[in-house]
RONU-742629 format. One line per field, with one value per residue (C-alpha): x, y, z; residue number from 1; chain. Coordinates in steps of 0.02 Angstrom, whole numbers, plus 32768, in hexadecimal, padded with zeros to 4 digits. Each point is the difference from the previous one (the first is absolute). Layout:
xx (X|...)
yy (Y|...)
zz (Z|...)
k (NUM|...)
c (A|...)
***
This chain:
xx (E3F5|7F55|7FEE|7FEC|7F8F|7FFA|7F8F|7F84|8038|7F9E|8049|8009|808C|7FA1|8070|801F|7FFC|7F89|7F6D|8044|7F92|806E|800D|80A7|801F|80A2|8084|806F|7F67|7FD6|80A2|8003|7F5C|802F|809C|7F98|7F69|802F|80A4|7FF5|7F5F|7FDE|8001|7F3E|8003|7F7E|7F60|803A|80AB|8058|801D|80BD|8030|8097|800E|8078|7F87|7FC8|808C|7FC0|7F50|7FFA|803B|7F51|7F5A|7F5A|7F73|7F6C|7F70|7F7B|7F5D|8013|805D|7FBF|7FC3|7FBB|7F5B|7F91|7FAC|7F69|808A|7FD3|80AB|8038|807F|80AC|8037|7F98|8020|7FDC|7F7C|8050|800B|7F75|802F|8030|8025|809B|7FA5|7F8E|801A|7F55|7FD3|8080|7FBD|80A8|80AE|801B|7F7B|8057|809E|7FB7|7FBA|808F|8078|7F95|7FBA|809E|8089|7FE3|7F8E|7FB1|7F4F|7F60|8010|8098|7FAB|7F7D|807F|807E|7F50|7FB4|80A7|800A|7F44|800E|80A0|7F90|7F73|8030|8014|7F69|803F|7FEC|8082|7FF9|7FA1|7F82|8043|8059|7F4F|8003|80A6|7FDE|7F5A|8071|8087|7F83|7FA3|80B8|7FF0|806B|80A9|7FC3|7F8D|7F9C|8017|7F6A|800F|7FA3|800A|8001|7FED|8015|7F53|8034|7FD3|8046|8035|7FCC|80C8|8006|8083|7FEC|8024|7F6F|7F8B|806E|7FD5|807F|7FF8|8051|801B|7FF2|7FEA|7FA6|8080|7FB7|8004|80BA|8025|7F9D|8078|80A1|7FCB|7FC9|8098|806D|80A7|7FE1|7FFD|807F|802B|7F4E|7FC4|7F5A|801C|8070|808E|8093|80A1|808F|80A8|806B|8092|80C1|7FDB|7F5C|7FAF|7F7C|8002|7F50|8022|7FAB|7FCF|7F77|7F64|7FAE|808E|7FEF|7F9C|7F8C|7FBD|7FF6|7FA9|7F8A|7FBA|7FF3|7F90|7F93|7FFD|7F90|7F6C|7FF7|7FBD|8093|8067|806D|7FE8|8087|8049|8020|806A|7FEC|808B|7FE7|807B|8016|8082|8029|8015|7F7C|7FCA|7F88|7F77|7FA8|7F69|7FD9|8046|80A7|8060|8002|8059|8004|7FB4|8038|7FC2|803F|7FEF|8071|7FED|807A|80BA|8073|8060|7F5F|7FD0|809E|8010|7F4E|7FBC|7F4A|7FFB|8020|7F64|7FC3|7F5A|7FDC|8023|7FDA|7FED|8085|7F9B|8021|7FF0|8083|807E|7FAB|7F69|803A|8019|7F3E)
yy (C979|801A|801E|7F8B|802F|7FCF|7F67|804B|7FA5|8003|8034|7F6C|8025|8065|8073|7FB4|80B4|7FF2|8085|7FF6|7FB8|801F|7F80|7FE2|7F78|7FCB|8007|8097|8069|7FD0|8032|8092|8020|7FD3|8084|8087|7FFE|7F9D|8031|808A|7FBF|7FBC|7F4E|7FE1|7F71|7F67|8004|7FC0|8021|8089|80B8|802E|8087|8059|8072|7F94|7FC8|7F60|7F99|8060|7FD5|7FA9|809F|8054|7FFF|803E|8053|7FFA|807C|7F9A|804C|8018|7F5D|7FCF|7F49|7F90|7FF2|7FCB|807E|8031|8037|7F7E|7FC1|7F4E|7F87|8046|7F5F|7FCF|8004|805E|7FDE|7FBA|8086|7FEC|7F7A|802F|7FAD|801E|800A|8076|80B1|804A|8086|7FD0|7F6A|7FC1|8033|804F|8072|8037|8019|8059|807E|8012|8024|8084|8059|7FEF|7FFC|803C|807B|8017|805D|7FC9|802A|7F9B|7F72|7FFF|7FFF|7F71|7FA1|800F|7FD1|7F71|7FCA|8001|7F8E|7F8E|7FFC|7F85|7F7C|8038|804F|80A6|806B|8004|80A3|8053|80A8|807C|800F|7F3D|8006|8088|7F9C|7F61|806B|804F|7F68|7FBF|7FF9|7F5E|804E|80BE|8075|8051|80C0|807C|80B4|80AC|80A5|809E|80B5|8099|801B|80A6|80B4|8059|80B4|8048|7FDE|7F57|7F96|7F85|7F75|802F|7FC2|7F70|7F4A|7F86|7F45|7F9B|7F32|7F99|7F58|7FBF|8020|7F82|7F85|803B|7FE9|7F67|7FB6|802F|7FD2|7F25|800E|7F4F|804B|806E|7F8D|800F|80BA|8048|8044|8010|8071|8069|7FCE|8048|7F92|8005|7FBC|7FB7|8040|7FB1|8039|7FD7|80A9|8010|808E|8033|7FBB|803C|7FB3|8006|8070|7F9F|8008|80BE|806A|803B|7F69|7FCA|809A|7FFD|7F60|803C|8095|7F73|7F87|8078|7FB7|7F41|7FD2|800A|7F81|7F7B|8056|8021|80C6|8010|80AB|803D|803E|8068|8064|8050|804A|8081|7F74|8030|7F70|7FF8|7F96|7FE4|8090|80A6|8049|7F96|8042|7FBF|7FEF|7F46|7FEA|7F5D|7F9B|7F92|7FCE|801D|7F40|7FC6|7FFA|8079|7F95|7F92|80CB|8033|7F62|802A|7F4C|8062|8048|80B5|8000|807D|804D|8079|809C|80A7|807B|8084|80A1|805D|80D0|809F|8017|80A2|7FAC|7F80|8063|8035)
zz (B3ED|805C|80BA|8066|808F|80AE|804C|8096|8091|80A7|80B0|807E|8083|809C|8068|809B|805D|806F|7FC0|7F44|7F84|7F74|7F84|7FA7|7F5A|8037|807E|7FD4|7FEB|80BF|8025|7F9B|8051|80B1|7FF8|7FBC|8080|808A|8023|807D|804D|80A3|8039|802D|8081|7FD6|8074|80A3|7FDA|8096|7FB1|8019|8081|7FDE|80A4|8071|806E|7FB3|8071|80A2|8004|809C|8078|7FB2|8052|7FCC|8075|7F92|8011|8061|7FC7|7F52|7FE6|7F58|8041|7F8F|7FB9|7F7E|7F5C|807A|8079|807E|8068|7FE5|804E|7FD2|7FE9|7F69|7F4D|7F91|7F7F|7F42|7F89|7F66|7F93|7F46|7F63|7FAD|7F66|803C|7FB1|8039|7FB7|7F73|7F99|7FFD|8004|7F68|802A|80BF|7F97|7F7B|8068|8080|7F57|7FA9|80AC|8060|7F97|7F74|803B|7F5D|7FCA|7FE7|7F41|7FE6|8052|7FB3|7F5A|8038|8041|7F51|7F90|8087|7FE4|7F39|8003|806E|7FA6|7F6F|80A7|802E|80AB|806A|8040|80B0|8008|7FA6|8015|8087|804E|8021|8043|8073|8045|801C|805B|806A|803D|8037|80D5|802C|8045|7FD5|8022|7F6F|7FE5|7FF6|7FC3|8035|7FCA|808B|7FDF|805F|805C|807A|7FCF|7F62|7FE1|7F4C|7FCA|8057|7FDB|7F72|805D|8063|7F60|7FCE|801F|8054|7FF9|806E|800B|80A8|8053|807C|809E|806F|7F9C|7FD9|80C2|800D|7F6B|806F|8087|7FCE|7F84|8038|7FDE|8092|8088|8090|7FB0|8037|80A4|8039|80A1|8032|805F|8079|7FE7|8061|7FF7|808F|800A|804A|80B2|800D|7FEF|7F7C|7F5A|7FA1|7F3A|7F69|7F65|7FA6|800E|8078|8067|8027|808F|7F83|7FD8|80BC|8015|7F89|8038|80A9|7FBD|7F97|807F|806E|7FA4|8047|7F5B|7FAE|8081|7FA2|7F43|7FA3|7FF6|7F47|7FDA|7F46|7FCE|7F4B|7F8A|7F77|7F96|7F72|7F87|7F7B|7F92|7F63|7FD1|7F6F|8017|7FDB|8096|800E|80A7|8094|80B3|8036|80B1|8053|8099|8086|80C6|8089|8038|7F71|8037|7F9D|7FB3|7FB2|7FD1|7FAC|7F8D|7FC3|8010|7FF2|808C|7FAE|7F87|7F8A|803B|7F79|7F94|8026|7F6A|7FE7|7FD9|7F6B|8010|7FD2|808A|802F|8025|8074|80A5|7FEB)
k (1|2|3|4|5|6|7|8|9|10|11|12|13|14|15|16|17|18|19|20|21|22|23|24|25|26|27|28|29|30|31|32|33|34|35|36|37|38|39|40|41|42|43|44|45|46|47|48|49|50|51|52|53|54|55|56|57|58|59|60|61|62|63|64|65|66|67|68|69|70|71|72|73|74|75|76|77|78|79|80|81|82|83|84|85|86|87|88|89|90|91|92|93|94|95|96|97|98|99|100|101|102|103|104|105|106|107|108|109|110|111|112|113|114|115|116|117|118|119|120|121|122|123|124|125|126|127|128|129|130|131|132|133|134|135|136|137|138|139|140|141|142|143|144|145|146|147|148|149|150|151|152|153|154|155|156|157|158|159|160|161|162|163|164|165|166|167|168|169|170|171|172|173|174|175|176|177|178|179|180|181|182|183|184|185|186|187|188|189|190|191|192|193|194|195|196|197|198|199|200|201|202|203|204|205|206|207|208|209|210|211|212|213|214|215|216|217|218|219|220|221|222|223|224|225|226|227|228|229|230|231|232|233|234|235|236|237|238|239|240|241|242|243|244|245|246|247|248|249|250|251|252|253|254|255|256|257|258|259|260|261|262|263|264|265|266|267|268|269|270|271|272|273|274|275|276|277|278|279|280|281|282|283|284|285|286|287|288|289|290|291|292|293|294|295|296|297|298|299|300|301|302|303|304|305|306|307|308|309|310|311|312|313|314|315|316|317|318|319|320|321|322)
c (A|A|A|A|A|A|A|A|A|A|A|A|A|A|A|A|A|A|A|A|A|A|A|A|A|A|A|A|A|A|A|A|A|A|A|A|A|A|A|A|A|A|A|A|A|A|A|A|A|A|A|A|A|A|A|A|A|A|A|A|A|A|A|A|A|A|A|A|A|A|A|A|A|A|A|A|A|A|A|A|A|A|A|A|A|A|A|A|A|A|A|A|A|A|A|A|A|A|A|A|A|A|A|A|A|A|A|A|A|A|A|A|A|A|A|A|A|A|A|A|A|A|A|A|A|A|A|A|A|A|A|A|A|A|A|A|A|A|A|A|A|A|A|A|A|A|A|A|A|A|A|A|A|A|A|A|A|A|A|A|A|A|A|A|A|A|A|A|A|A|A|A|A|A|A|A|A|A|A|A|A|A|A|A|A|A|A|A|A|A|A|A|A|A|A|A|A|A|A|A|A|A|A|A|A|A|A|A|A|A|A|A|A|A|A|A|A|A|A|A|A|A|A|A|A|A|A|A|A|A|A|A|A|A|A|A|A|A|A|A|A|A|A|A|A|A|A|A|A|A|A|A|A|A|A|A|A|A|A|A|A|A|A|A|A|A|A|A|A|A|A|A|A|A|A|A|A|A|A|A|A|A|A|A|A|A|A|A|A|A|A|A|A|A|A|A|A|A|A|A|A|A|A|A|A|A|A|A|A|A|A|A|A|A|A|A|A|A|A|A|A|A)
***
């Protein structure tokens, strides 16, 4: 008795996880699905929705008060940095269709590319071979597969900016002085990958999600205690004497009365990771502000971003300590 073969069916049930784009084609593969990837994650709050506290203080907020910083008081103003009224609104965000998949000519495209570049990770040759099989079987309907090859794909993914910022790459070399048995590392080449941090910082800081768990001075709170005394509290980074200090130190410069102070805070670890090139490890370097609360921080609701990869270098042991 022949085979029967399976009928292609499409996948139509979105994850409701907030972030998730996954796809499912029916409802015990979104549950399958949902207990696989979702289960240990944390809740993400919709925009305007309060982020959770957990440290016991959320029933005692009224015996707090705040003394803000008054120079460096990040007031309001407009993109040429010109103060407005406090009290008005701020401007819509940009319209956008919800058909609109700019640069992607449609959604099959955006998926296409997230699949192969972020999941599946795969090379530019087998692209270009999955792209071609899936170009002949189109070709009797007189269709094109959604790329032409990797180097199409890798064009599309670079012009990508809505919600990202685009990676650029450089390569650095040792330029000091050299002994005739220099170390080889000394001649090697090192490439390293990057983005733009400002515009990193500028995408934390007019992220929605982050309103009411941002600060945009620095602060001393205190909390009022039974017998009406008063203790100092600590929180979050712009909570602490450093912070208070360091605004005194740029506040000297009248200029800078009512911005913002903006802490970077970057990291790294010894987590080495691999990428598809010719020199493949890397240390991960990460990015965020102090103005974020902790707890918006720790759930990693992008406010802990990846800022780029610096190249492991390759050399003998012996050669190292040169």
């Amino acid at each position: 008795m022949p085979r029967v073969r399976r009928s292609f069916t499409t996948s139509r049930i979105p994850c409701p996880h907030p972030g998730c784009q996954q796809l499912l084609k029916n409802k015990s593969a979104l549950t399958q699905h949902q207990r696989s990837a979702h289960q240990h994650s944390f809740h993400i709050p919709k925009p305007g929705q309060p982020h959770e506290v957990h440290d016991g203080t959320a029933n005692k907020q009224q015996c707090f008060t705040q003394d803000y910083h008054l120079l460096l008081d990040g007031r309001i103003c407009n993109e040429a940095g010109d103060f407005i009224d406090p009290a008005a609104p701020p401007p819509p965000p940009p319209v956008r269709s919800n058909d609109d998949w700019t640069p992607y000519r449609n959604r099959l495209e955006f998926e296409t590319a997230h699949f192969l570049f972020s999941q599946a990770e795969m090379s530019g040759q087998k692209i270009d071979t999955l792209l071609h099989l899936w170009g002949v079987s189109l070709a009797v309907h007189g269709d094109t597969p959604p790329f032409a090859n990797h180097q199409d794909l890798y064009e599309t993914i670079d012009a990508t900016s809505l919600g990202d910022v685009p990676w650029t790459s450089h390569s650095v070399s040792y330029i000091g002085d050299r002994t005739y048995d220099a170390a080889p590392w000394m001649d090697a080449s090192y490439e390293f990958h990057f983005r733009d941090p400002h515009k990193l910082v500028q995408n934390i800081l007019k992220n929605p999600d982050f309103k009411n768990e941002i600060d945009y001075a620095p602060y001393r709170e205190w909390e009022e205690c039974s017998d009406g005394a008063y203790s100092r509290h600590w929180h979050d980074l712009m909570s602490a004497d450093w912070a208070w200090n360091q605004a005194d130190i740029i506040a000297q410069d009248p200029a800078t009365h009512g911005s913002a102070f903006v802490p970077i805070i970057l990291g790294s670890d010894k987590m080495t990771v691999s990428i598809g090139t010719g020199q493949n490890d890397y240390h991960p370097i990460y990015l965020s502000v102090g103005n974020v609360h902790n707890n918006v921080r720790r759930a990693h609701h992008n406010a802990l971003v990846l800022l780029g990869f610096l190249a492991i270098p390759k050399s003998k042991s012996d050669s190292l300590s040169a």
